[in-house]
C-alpha positions, 0 to 999 in steps of 0.5 A: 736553220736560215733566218728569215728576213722579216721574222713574223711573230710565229717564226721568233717563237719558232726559233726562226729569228733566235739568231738575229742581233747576236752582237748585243749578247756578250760572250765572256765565259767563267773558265772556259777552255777549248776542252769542256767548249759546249756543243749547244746546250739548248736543246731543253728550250726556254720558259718563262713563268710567274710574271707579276706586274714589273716581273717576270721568271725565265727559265732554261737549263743546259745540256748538250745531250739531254737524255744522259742517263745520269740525267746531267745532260751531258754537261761537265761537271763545272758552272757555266755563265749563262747570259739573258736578254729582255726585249721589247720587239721580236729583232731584239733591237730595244733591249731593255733588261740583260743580266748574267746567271750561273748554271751550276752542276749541282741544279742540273745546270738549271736557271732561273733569273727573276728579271725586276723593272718591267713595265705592267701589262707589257709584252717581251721577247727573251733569249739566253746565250752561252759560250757563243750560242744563243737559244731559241726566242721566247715571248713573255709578258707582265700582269697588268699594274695593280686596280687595272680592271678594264683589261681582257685576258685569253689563259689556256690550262692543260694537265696530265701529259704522259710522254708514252701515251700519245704525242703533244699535239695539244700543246701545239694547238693550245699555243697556236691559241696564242694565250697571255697566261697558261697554267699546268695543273699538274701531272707534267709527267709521269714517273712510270716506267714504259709501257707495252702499249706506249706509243712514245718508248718512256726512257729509264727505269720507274723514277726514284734517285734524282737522276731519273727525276732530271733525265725523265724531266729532260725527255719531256723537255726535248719535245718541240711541242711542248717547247713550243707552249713554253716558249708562247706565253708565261706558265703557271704551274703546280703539281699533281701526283705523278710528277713524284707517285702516284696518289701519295699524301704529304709523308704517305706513299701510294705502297710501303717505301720505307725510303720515299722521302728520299724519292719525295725530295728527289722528285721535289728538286728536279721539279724545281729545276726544270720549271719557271718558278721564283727562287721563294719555290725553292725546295729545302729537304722535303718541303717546297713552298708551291701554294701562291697567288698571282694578282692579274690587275683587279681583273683575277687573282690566281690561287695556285693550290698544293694538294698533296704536300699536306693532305691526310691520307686518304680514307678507307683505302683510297679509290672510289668508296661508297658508305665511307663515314671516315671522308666526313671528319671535319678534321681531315685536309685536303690543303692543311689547316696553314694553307687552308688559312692563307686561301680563306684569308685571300678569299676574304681580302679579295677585290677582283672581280674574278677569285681563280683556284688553280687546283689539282683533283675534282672539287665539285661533288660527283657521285661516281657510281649511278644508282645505289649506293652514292660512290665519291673518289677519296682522292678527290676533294670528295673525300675531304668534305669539310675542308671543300665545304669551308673552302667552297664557302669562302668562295661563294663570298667572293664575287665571282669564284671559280675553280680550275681542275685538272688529273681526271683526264676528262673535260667537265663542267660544274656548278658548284653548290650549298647544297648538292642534293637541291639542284636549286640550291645557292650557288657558290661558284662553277668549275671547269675541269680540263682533260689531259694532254694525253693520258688516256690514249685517244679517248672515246666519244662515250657520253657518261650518261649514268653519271651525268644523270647521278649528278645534275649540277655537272653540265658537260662531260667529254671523254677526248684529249685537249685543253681548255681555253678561257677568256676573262673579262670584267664581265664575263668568262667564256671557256671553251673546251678543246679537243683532239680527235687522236693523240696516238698519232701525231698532228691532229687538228683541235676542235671546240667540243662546247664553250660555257659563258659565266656572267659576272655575279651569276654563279652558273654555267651558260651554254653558249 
């Protein structure tokens, strides 16, 4: 690729300037030899994620040849240096941070390097190199510094892309948005194995060992859309179902497998290698601490949630029930009495003027068969009501909650309520749900009325792929809902199908 003369924003995070000032990367290598010399090892592209007000993760992984079947990326078996700068322009003539991480086999040549001494509310250029090549340019930034309220933020949030089911398109068209933040609630990808139908040929078999976890993490990684997303802003990311299986709960798969905490762990170490989280988020056997919450200024705290790592199974079956008394238990959890704890302690601690709950599965009420009996999704919150009462609670103290939604493939809009069956009923904060990235294929432009007409606290609905993008200020949040018109073909123009405002202190969605 030539290199610009004068690079513009777009064109470093393109890759088109990731070759400028090569001299201020050191080339020092552990062992090297002419035998194992790399061909490039960047073909996964560059992350950044977690940022805090002085901190911020990068990530990337190495692999010459990253669909390998063993899922290694066609790495020797043996560590690698891997060199990585921080800087504050684009040319990367004013580095200000540089440091040196180990890819090891045994973390799928994976790193991680937590990058301290950052200035707050800050925007920084980022690279890797090793063995003499240098990786595609990346753009992060810091969170504002602690009490800073006076600060505006544009944050993208996307979930449910399925390599198969249709091109990246979306996550294209959400970086051309250029967000500070972007958050993935889950579904990052999808352990099935291909489809007849597929539009994109899914490699492997159904994931299961840990190899198949890294090779079909690796493919997803190879599309240059989503490096694209990547490389644009900082990624906040939790998990879903499928990054592991489909609707399993804590210990309990979706069918008998007498070996699914293997699969369970398997899954869990990948996920780890191959996204921008802190070391804390590394997993040990089975667990992997992923709950967490990130301070953007006083502006918004971020409550990242886990809602399938301590979950009790779901009631009578799973899928959509009517006249299931087993979803009312006051003991049954969504989130586990510790998570639970530090969420309502957070909330209730809480000085921001916006409280965020990045979240998987429908929190709202929603009544899913029109008319006669009411039908809820036990694997929603629905089939957790009192844990989503408690914690819908807690949020309507704060002074103004919100909750971020991903897994239906659908966009909705919410308000959240005391009381669902009293429209006028107290409000405790609102929910804005994005549909996938591709799931789903193309969509349609069905309106669901019947359900719309079942559930008056649900102001919008929209059956298309996209994203939504959200910006916060300290007195309004405005998010606008994105859409694509195919997704089975690539290069589809978004559009915005609505935008909702949401004004400080008015719990309640405005059509703007």
């Amino acid at each position: 690729m030539s290199v610009p003369t004068t690079p513009s924003r777009r064109s470093v995070l393109l890759g088109g300037a990731a070759a400028l000032g090569l001299t201020a990367l050191g080339t020092t290598q552990a062992g090297a030899s002419s035998v194992d010399r790399l061909t490039d090892p960047f073909t996964l592209g560059v992350a950044s994620g977690d940022p805090d007000h002085h901190s911020v993760v990068l990530w990337t992984r190495l692999a010459q040849n990253p669909l390998a079947d063993n899922g290694l990326g066609g790495m020797p078996d043996r560590p690698y240096l891997v060199e990585w700068e921080i800087a504050t322009d684009e040319r990367f003539r004013r580095t200000v941070r540089r440091g040196v991480e180990l890819a090891r086999p045994q973390s799928a040549h994976s790193v991680h390097a937590e990058v301290e001494g950052l200035r707050p509310g800050s925007e920084y250029f980022y690279r890797f190199r090793a063995q003499g090549h240098v990786s595609e340019a990346g753009r992060t930034r810091t969170a504002p510094a602690p009490g800073t309220l006076r600060t505006d933020l544009t944050m993208c949030f996307a979930s449910c892309s399925h390599f198969g089911a249709g091109h990246f398109t979306a996550y294209k068209r959400l970086a051309e948005d250029e967000p500070g933040l972007i958050l993935h609630l889950g579904d990052y990808q999808y352990e099935y194995a291909a489809g007849a139908n597929d539009v994109r040929k899914v490699l492997g078999p159904e994931t299961r060992t840990l190899e198949n976890y890294r090779l079909r993490h690796a493919q997803y990684k190879t599309d240059p859309d989503l490096q694209f997303a990547h490389a644009t802003a900082p990624w906040l990311v939790v998990w879903d179902d499928h990054e592991t299986e489909n609707n399993w709960a804590d210990e309990v798969p979706e069918q008998p497998d007498p070996d699914f905490l293997t699969r369970r762990k398997n899954a869990f170490q990948a996920y780890y290698e191959n996204m921008p989280l802190r070391r804390t988020a590394r997993p040990r056997g089975i667990d992997m601490q992923l709950y967490r919450r990130l301070q953007w200024g006083n502006l918004i705290n971020f409550h990242m949630l886990d809602t399938r790592q301590y979950r009790d199974d779901q009631a009578c079956g799973d899928g959509v029930r009517a006249n299931c008394d087993a979803r009312l238990e006051p003991t049954r959890s969504i989130t586990g009495e510790e998570q639970e704890r530090w969420l309502l302690d957070g909330l209730r601690r809480s000085r921001a003027r916006w409280d965020v709950l990045g979240q998987q599965v429908f929190f709202s009420q929603i009544d899913l068969t029109p008319g006669a009996p009411q039908g809820y999704n036990m694997d929603a919150w629905d089939g957790y009501k009192a844990n989503r009462d408690r914690i819908a609670e807690g949020l309507g103290r704060t002074r103004n909650g919100v909750v971020l939604t991903g897994d239906v493939h659908r966009h909705w809009a919410a308000e959240i309520k005391s009381d669902y069956t009293d429209p006028t009923s107290r409000g405790l904060g609102t929910e804005f749900v994005t549909t996938s990235i591709t799931s789903g294929g193309d969509g349609n432009d069905d309106p669901n009325a019947g359900v719309l007409a079942e559930n008056p606290h649900v102001k919008f609905h929209k059956n298309r792929r996209g994203y939504i993008r959200t910006k916060f200020t300290a007195d309004e949040l405005r998010a606008d809902y994105r859409i694509l018109p195919h997704v089975r073909q690539a290069g589809a123009e978004a559009s915005t199908a609505a935008s909702f405002a949401v004004a400080d202190r008015d719990p309640s969605l405005h059509r703007v």
